[in-house]
N, C-alpha and C positions, 0 to 999 in steps of 0.2 A: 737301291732300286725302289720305288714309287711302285707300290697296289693299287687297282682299280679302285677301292673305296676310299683313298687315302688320297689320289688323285680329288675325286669329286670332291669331297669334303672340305678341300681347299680349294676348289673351285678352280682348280686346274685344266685347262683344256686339253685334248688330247687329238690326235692322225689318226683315222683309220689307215688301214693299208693292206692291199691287196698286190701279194706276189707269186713269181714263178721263178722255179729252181730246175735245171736241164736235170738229163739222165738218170734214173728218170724223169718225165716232167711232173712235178710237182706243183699243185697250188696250194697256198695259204692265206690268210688272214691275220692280223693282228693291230691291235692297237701300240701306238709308240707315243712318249715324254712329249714334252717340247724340246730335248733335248735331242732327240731323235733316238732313247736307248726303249727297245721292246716292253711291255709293261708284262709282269712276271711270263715271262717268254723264254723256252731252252736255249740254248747257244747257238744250236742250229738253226734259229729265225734268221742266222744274217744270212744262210744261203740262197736265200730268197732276194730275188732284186725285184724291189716294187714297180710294178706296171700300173697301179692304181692309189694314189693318196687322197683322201676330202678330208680337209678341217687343217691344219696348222697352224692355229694363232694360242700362242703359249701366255696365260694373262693367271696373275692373280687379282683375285680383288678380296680385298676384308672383308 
C-alpha cells in the first residue's frame, strides 16, 4: 500500500473521493492509488460507494 508521502515523492497522482455508506448514513473522504486501493485507509473504506471523485489520471514521471 502506497503513503501519502511516498505517493507525492514519485510524483504519483492520486482520486479524491467523496462517499456515502447506508444505515446509518455515513459520509467519508478519502484519497485512492491510481489503482483504485485507499491510500493508508481501514477496511472499512470500501463501505463507502463514492458519490464524488476529482482527479484520476495515474502518471509517473522522473
Amino acid at each position: 500500500m502506497w503513503g501519502g508521502a511516498q505517493l507525492a515523492s514519485r510524483r504519483l497522482s492520486v482520486t479524491w473521493c467523496h462517499g456515502i455508506a447506508p444505515a446509518p448514513v455515513r459520509l467519508h473522504a478519502w484519497v485512492q492509488a491510481g489503482d483504485g486501493t485507499p491510500v493508508e485507509e481501514p477496511p472499512s473504506t470500501f463501505a463507502y460507494t463514492p458519490a464524488l471523485t476529482i482527479g484520476g489520471h495515474h502518471q509517473h514521471r522522473p
